[in-house]
Backbone bond lengths (Angstrom), bond angles and torsions (degrees), N, CA, C in turn:
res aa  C-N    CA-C-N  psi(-1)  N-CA   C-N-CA  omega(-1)  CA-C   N-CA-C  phi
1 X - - - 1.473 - - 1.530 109.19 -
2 X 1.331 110.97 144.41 1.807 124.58 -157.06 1.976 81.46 -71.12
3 X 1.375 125.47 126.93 1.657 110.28 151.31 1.639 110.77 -73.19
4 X 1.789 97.32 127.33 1.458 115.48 140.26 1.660 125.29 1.74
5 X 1.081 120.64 82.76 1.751 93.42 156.46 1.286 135.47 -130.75
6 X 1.585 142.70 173.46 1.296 129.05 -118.56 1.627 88.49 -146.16
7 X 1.002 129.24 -1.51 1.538 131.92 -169.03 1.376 125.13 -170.90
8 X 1.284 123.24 144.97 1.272 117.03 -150.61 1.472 92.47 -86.32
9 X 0.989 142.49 5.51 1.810 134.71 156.26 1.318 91.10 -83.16
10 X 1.249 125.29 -65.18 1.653 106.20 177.41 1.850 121.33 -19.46
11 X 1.023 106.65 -52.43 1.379 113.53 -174.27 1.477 120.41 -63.57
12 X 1.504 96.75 -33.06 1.490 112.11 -162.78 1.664 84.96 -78.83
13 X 0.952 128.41 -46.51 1.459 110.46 -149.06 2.059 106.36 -102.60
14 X 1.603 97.60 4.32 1.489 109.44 148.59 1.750 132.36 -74.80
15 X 1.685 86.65 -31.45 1.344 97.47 177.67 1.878 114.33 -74.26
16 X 1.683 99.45 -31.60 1.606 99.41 176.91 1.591 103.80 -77.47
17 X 1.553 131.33 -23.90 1.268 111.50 171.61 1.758 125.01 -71.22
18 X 1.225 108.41 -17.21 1.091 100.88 175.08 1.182 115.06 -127.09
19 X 1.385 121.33 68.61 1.156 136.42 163.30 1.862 93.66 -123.83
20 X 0.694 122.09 -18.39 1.477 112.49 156.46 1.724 132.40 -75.69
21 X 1.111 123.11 91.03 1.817 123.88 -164.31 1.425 94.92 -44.11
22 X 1.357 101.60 145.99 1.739 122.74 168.26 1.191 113.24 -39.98
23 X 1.499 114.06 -47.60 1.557 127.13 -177.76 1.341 124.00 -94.33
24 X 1.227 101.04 13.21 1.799 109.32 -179.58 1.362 116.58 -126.57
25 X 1.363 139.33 152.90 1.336 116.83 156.07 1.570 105.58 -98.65
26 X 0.950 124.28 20.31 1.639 122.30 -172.47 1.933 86.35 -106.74
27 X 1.281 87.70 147.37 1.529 105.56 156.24 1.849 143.21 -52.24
28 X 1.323 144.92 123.87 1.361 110.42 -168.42 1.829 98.33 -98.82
29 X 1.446 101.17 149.52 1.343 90.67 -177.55 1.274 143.36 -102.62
30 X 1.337 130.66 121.57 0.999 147.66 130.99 1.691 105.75 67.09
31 X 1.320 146.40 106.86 1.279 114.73 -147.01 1.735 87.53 -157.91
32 X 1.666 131.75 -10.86 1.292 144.49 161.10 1.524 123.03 -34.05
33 X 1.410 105.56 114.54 1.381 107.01 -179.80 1.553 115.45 -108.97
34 X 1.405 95.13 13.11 1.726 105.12 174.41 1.814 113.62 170.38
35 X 0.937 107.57 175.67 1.377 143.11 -164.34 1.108 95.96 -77.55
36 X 1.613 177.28 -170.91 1.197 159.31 21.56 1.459 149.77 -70.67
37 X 1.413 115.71 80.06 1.210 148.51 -145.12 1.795 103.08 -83.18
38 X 1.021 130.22 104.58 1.569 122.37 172.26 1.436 110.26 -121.50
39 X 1.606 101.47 126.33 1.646 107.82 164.81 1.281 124.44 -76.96
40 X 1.492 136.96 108.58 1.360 127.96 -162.46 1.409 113.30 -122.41
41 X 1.395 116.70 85.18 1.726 105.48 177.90 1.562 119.73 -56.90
42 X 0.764 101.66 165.34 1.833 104.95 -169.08 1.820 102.03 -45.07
43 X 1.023 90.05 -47.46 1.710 98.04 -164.75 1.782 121.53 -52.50
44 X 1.655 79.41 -18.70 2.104 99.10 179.94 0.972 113.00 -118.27
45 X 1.453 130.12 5.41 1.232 133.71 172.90 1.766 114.16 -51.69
46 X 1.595 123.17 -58.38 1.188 98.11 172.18 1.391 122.56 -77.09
47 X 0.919 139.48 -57.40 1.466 136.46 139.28 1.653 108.06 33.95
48 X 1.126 113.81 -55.90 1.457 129.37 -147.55 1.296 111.49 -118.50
49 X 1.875 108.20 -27.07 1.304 110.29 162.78 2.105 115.43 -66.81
50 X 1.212 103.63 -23.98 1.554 136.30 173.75 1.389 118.36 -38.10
51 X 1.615 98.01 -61.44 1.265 119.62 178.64 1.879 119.39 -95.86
52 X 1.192 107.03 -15.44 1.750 100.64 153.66 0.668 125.84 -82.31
53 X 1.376 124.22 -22.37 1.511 121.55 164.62 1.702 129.08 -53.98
54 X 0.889 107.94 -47.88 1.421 123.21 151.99 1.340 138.16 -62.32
55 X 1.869 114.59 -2.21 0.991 141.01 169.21 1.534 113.98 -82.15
56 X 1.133 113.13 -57.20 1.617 150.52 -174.21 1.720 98.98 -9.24
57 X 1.351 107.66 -71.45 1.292 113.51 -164.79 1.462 108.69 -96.37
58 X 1.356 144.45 1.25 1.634 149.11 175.19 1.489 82.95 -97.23
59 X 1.145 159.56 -44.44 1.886 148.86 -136.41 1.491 93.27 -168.45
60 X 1.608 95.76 83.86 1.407 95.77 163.60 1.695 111.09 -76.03
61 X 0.852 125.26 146.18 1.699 130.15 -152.76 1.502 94.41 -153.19
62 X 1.669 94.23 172.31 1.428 120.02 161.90 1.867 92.76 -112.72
63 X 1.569 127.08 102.23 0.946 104.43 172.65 1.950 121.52 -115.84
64 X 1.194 94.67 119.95 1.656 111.25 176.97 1.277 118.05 -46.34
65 X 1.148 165.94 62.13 1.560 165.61 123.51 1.722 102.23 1.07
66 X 1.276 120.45 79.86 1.134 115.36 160.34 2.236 111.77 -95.35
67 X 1.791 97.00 130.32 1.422 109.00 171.14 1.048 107.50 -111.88
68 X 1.269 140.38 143.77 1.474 151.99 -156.83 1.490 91.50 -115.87
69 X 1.406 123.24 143.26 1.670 127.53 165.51 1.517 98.96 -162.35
70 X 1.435 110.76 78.24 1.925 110.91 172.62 1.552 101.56 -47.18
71 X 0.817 116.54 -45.40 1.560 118.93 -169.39 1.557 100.11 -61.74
72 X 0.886 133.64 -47.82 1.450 129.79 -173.09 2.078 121.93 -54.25
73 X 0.513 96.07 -170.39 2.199 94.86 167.27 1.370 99.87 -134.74
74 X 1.359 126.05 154.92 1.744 143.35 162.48 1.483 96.02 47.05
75 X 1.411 110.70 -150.83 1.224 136.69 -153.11 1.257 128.28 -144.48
76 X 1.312 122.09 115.68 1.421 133.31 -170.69 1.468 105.86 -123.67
77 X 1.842 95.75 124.41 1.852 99.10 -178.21 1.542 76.19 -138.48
78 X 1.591 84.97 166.20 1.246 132.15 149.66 1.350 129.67 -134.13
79 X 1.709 119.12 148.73 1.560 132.14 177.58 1.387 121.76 -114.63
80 X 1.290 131.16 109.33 1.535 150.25 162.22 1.758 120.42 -89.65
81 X 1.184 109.09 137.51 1.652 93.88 -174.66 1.870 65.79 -140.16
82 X 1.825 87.67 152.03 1.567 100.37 170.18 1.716 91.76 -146.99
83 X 1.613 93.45 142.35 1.384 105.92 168.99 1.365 105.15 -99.42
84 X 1.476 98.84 174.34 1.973 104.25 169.99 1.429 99.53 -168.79
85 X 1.340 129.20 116.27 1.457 149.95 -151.55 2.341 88.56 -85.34
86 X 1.109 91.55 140.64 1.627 113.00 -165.77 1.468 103.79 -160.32
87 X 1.843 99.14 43.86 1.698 120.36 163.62 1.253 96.25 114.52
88 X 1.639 96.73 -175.77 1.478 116.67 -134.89 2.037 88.78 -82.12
89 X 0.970 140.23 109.12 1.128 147.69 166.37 1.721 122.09 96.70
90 X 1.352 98.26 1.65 1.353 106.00 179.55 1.680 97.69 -114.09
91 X 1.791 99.67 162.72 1.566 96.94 174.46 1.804 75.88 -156.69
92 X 1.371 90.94 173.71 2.087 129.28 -170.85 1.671 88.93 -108.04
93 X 1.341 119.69 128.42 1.554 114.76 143.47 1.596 118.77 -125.04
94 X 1.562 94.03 163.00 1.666 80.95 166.52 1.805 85.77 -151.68
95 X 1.632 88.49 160.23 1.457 104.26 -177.95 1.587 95.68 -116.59
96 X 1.803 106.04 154.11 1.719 109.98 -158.91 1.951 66.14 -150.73
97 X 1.646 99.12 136.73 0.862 125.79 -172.49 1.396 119.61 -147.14
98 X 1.482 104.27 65.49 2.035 124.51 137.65 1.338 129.11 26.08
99 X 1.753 122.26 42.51 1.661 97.10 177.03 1.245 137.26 -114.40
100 X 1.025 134.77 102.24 1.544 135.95 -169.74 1.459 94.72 -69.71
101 X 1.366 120.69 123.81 1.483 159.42 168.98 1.266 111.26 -77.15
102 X 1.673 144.24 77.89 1.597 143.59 -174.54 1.483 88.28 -115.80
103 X 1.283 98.55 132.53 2.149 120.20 151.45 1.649 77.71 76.22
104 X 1.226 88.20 -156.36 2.244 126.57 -166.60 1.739 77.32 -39.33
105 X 1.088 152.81 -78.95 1.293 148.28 -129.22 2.080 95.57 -60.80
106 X 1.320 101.20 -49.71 1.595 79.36 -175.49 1.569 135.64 -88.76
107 X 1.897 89.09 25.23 1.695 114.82 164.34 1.114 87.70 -97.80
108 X 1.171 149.85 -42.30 1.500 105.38 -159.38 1.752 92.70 -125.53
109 X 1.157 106.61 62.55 1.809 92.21 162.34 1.668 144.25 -34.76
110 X 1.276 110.32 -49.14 1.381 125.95 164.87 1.652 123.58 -56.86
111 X 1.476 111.21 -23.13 1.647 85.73 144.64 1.097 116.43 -111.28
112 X 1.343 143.17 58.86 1.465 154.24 170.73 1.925 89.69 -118.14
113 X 0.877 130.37 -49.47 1.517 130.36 173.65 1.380 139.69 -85.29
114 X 1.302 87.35 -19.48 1.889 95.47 -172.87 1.540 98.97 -76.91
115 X 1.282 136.26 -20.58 1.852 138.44 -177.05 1.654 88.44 -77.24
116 X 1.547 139.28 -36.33 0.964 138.00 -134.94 1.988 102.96 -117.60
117 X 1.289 95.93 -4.59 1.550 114.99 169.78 1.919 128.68 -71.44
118 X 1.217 101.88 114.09 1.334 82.97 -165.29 1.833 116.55 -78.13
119 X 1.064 99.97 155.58 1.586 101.38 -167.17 1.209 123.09 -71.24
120 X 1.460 139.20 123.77 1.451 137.79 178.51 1.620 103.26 95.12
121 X 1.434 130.04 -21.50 1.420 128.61 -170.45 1.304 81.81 -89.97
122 X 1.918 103.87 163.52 1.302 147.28 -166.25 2.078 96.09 -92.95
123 X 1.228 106.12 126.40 1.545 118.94 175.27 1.357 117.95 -90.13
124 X 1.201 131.18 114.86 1.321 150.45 144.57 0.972 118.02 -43.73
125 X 1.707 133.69 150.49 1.288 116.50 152.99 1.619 99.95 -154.36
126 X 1.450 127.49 98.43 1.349 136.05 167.95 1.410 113.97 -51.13
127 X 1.197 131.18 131.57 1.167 137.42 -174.13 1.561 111.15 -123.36
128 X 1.461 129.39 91.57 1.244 112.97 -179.46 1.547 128.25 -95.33
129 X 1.077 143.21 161.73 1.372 142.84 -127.06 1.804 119.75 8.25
130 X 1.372 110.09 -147.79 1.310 100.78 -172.54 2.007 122.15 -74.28
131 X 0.667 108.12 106.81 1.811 112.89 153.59 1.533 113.16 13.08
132 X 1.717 154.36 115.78 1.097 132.56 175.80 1.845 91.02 -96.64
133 X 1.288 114.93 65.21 1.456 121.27 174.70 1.568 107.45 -41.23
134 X 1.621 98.43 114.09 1.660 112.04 167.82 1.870 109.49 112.79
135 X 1.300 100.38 -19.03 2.019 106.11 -163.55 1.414 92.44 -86.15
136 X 1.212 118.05 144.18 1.655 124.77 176.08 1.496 128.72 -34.26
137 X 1.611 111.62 -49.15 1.575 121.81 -175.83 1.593 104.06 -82.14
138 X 1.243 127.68 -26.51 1.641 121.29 157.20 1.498 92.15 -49.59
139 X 1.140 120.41 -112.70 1.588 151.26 150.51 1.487 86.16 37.94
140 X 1.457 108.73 -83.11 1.344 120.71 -149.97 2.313 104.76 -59.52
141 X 0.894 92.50 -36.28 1.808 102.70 175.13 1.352 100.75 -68.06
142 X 1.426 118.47 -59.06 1.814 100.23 -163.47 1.889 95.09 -66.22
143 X 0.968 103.44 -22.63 1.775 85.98 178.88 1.639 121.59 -70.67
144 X 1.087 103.40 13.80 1.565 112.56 178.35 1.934 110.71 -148.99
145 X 0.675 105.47 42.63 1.805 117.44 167.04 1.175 120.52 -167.43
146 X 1.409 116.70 138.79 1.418 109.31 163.42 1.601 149.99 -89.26
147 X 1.000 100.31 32.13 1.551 114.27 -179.29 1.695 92.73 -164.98
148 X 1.700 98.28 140.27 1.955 99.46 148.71 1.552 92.84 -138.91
149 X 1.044 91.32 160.99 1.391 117.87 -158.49 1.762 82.39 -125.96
150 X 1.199 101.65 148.53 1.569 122.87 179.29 1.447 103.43 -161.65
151 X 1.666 105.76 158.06 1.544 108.88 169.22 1.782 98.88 -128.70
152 X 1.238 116.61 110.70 1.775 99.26 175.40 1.818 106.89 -91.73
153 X 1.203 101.96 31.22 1.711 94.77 150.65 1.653 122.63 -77.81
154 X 1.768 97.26 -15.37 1.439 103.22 157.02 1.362 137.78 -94.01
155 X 1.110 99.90 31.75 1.888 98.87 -152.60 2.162 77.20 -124.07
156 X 1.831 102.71 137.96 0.995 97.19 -178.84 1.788 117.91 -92.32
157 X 1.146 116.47 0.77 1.809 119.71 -175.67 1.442 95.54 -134.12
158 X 1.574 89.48 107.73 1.782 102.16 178.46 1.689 82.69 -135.69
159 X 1.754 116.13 175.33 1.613 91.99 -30.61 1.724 134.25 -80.26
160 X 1.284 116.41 22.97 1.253 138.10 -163.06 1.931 100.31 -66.63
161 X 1.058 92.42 -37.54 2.087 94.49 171.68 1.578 110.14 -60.94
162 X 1.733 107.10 -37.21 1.636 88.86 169.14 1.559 129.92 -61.27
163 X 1.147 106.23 -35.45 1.463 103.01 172.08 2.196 129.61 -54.94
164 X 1.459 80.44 -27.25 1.580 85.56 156.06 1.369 126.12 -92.35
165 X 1.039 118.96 5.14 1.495 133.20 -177.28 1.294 107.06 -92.59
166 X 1.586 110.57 -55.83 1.791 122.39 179.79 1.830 111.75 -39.39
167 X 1.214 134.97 -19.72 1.132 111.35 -167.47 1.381 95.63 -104.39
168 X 1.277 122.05 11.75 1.469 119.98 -172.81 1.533 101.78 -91.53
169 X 1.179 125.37 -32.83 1.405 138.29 168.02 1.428 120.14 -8.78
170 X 1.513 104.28 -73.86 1.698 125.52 161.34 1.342 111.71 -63.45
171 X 0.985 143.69 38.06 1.671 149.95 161.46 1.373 118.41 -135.38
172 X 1.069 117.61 -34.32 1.603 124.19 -178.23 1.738 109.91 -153.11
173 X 1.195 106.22 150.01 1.902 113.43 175.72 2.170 80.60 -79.93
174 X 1.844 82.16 131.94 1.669 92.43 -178.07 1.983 94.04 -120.53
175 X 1.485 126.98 146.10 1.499 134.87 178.46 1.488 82.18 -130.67
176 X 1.079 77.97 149.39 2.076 116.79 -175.58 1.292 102.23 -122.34
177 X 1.701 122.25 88.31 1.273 92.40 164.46 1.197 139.60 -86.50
178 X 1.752 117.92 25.88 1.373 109.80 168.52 1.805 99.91 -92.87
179 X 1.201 101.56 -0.96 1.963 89.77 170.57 0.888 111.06 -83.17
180 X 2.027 126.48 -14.67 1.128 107.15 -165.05 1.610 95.23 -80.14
181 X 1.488 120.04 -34.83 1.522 116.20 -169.21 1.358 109.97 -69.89
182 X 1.173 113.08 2.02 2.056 101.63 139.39 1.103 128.34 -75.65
183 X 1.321 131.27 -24.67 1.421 140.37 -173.95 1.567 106.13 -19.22
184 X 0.962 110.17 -58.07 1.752 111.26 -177.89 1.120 123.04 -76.21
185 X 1.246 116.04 -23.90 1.524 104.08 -179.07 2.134 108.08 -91.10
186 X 1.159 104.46 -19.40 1.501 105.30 178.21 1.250 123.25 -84.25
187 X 1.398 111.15 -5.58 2.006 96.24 148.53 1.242 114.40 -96.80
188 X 1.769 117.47 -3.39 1.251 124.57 -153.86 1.924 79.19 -84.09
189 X 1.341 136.05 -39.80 1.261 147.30 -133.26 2.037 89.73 -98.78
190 X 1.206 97.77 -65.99 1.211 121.95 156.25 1.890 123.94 -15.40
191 X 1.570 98.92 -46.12 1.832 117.19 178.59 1.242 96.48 -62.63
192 X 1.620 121.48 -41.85 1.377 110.65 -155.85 1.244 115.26 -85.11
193 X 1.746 132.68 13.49 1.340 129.11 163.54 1.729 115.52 -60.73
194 X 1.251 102.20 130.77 1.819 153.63 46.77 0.926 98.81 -83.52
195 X 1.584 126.03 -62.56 1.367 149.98 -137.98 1.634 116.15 -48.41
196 X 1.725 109.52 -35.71 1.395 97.26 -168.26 1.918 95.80 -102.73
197 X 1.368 103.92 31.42 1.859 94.49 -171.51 1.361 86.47 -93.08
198 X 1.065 155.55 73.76 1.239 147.78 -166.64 1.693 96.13 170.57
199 X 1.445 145.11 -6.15 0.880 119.65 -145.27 1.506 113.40 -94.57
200 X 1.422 158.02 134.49 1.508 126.18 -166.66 1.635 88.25 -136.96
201 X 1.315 131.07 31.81 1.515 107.68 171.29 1.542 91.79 -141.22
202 X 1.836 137.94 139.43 1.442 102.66 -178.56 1.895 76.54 -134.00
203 X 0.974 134.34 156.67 1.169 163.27 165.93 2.025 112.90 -89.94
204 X 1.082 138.92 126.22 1.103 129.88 161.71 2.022 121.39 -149.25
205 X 1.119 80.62 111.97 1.691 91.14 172.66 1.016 103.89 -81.63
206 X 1.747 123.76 108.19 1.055 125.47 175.86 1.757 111.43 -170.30
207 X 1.344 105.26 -147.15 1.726 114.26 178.91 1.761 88.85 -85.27
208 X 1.326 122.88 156.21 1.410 123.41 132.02 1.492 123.19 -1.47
209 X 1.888 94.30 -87.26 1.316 91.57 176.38 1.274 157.19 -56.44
210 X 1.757 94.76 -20.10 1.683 120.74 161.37 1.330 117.15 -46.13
211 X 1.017 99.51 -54.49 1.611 132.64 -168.09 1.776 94.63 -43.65
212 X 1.469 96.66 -71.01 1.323 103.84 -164.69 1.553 121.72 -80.11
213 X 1.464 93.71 -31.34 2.123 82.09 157.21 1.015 121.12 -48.64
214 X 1.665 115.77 -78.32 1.128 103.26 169.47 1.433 167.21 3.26
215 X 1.401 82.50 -53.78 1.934 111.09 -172.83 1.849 76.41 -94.72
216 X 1.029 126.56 -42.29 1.331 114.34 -173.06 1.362 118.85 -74.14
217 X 1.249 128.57 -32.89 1.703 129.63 156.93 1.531 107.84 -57.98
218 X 0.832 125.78 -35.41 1.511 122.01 -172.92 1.756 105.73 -73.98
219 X 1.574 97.37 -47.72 1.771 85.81 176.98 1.539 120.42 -59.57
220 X 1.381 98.18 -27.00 1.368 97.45 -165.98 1.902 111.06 -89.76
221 X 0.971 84.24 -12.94 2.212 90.08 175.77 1.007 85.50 -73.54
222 X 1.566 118.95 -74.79 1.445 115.80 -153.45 1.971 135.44 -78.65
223 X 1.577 75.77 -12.88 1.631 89.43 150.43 1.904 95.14 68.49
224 X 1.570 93.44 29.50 1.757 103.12 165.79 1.676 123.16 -153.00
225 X 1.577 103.78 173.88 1.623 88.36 -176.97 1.277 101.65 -79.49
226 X 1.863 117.64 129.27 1.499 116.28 146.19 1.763 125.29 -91.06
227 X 1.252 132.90 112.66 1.404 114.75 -174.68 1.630 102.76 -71.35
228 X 1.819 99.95 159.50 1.395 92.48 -179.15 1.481 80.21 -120.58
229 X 1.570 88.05 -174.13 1.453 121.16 -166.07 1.851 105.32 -147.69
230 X 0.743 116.17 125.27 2.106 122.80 -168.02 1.578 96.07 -120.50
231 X 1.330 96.10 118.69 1.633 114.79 149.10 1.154 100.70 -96.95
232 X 1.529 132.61 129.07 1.445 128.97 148.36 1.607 111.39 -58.01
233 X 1.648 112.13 148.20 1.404 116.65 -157.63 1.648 100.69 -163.20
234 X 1.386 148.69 129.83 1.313 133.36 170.66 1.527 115.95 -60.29
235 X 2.143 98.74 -24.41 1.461 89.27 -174.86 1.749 91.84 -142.34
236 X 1.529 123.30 -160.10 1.090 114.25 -155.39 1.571 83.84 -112.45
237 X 1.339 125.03 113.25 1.537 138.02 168.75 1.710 135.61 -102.79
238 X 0.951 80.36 6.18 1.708 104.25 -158.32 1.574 136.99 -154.25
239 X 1.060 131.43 109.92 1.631 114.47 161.46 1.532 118.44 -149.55
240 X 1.394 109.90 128.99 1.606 101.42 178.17 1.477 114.53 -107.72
241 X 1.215 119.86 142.73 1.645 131.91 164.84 1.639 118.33 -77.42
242 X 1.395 101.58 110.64 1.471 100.47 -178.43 1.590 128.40 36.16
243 X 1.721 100.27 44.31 1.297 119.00 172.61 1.657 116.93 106.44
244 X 1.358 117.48 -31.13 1.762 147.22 178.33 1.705 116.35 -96.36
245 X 2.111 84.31 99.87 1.239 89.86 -176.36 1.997 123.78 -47.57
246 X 1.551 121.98 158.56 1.640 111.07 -177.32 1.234 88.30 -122.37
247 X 1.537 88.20 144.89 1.877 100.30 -170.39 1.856 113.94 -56.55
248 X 1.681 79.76 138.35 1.845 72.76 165.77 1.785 134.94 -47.22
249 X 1.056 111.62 139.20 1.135 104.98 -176.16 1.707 96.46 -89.71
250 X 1.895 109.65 155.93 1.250 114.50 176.15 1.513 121.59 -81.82
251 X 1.513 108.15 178.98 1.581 104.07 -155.74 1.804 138.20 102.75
252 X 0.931 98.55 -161.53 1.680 98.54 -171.97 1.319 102.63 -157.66
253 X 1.390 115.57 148.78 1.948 104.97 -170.83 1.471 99.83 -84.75
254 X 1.193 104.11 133.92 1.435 138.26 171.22 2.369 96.44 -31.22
255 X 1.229 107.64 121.56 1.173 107.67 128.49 1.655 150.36 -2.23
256 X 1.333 137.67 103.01 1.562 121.14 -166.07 1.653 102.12 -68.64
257 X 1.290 104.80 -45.54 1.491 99.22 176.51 1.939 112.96 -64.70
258 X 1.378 105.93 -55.50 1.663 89.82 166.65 1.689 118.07 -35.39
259 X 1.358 122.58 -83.37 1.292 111.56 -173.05 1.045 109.85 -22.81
260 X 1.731 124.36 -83.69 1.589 119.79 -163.16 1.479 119.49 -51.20
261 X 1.741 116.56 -37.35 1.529 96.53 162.43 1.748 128.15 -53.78
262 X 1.118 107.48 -36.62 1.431 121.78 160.60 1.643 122.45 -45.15
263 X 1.114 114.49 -42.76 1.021 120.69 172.60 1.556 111.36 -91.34
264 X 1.053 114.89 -24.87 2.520 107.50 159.06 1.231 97.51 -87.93
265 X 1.402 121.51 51.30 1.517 117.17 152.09 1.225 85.70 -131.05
266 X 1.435 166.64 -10.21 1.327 138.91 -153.03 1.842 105.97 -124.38
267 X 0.791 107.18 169.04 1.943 105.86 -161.27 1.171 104.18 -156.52
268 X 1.467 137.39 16.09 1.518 134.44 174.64 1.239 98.25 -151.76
269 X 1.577 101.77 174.91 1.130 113.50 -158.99 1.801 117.43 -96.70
270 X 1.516 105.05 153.35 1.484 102.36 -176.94 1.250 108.56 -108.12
271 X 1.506 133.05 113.44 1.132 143.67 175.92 0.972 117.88 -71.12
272 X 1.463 120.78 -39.34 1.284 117.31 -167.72 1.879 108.08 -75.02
273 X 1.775 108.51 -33.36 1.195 113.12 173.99 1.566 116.25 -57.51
274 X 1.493 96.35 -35.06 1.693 96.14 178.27 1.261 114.84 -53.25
275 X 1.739 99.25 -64.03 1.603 96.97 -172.74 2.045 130.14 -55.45
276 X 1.647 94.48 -4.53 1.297 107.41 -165.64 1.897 106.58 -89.25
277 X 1.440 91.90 -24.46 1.489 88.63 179.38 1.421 107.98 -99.97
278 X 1.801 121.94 -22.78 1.790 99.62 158.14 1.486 94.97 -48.93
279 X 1.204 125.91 -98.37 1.164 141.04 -162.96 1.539 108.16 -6.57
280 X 1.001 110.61 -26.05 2.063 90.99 -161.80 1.588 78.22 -106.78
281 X 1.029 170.60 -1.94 1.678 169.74 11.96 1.580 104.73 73.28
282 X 1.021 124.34 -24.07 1.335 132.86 -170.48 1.612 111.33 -80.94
């Protein structure tokens, strides 16, 4: 069983005990290709435990599990390191590091992590449900990582939440992973030029957020108003052009853990995503 700990030296010096294998006195080494920081309110906690799991061995990481509990006092972590053999004498690890956030600690998150950051690697920062855009412990995290990753298929006021999102742009590289679960259908949409430069009504069976990228990439390519139209949908099944369904695109929807590994591969910025979420905000 992981021991309890109460302070972020606590942690640190759990993490140097078990970096030595049970059966070794030598150290195992070091094998992190980044920072991976996730905000998890209670409500996404398993959810999210779901999708690291499936992370584990594609992005070996140092990954941060921060849980927020104002109601709670101080700070309670725990440290797990898991190996996984990737040939004959070599293995991948990553260490996932447990913190429930109670009282002053889950105002100021960012120095609860920044001692716990590894040095010279690239920072993550998972963001689950909506953004408290502008409050210190948002604030205070994007000022110390370089990428957050968000999905506003969780966020409940779209598309009016993008517009608080847009100024975050110029501060940090931001991934959408409900833009990424368009990926297929927007070159699929894309094939049909001449034809869709003209299009001004778009229909979409899908999430919310589908809905409104979408309609928001389109204003912004074509540099006009398209009205939309929303089927609620768990996933994106559907879309018609000015009344005329567009062929399915091929494939199968991506994985929750695929996307987000997909998305800790990328390190610059998406313009076109930017301009797609003013646009559907517009």
């Amino acid at each position: 069983m992981a021991a309890t700990l109460s302070s972020v030296r606590g942690i640190e010096r759990e993490l140097a005990s078990l970096r030595v294998a049970p059966d070794s006195s030598a150290p195992y080494q070091r094998t992190s290709v980044m920072t991976h920081i996730a905000w998890v309110p209670e409500q996404w906690v398993e959810a999210a435990e779901d999708v690291l799991a499936g992370l584990a061995e594609r992005h070996p990481s140092r990954t941060i599990v921060l849980v927020p509990d104002p109601d709670d006092d101080g700070l309670e972590a725990s440290v797990e390191v898991q190996c996984f053999p990737v040939g004959e004498g070599r293995e991948i690890c990553t260490e996932t590091i447990r913190i429930r956030l109670g009282g002053t600690a889950a105002t100021v998150p960012a120095s609860v992590v920044q001692p716990l950051l590894i040095p010279d690697l690239p920072v993550f920062l998972r963001w689950r449900g909506l953004p408290p855009f502008g409050e210190d412990h948002f604030e205070g995290l994007v000022e110390v990582v370089d990428r957050l990753i968000v999905d506003s298929t969780e966020w409940p006021d779209l598309p009016a939440s993008y517009t608080q999102l847009a100024p975050t742009f110029d501060r940090v590289v931001v991934s959408d992973i409900a833009w990424a679960r368009t990926s297929r259908w927007r070159p699929q949409l894309a094939s049909l030029w001449p034809g869709i430069a003209d299009v001004r009504r778009l229909r979409v069976k899908g999430t919310a957020a589908q809905a409104h990228l979408l309609a928001g990439w389109l204003r912004a390519r074509l540099k006009h108003s398209v009205e939309l139209e929303h089927e609620p949908a768990d996933r994106l099944v559907g879309v018609d052009i000015d009344g005329e369904p567009a062929p399915f695109p091929p494939g199968d929807p991506p994985l929750p853990a695929n996307l987000l590994s997909e998305e800790l591969d990328r390190f610059t910025r998406d313009r076109i995503y930017e301009e797609a979420a003013r646009a559907a905000a517009a």
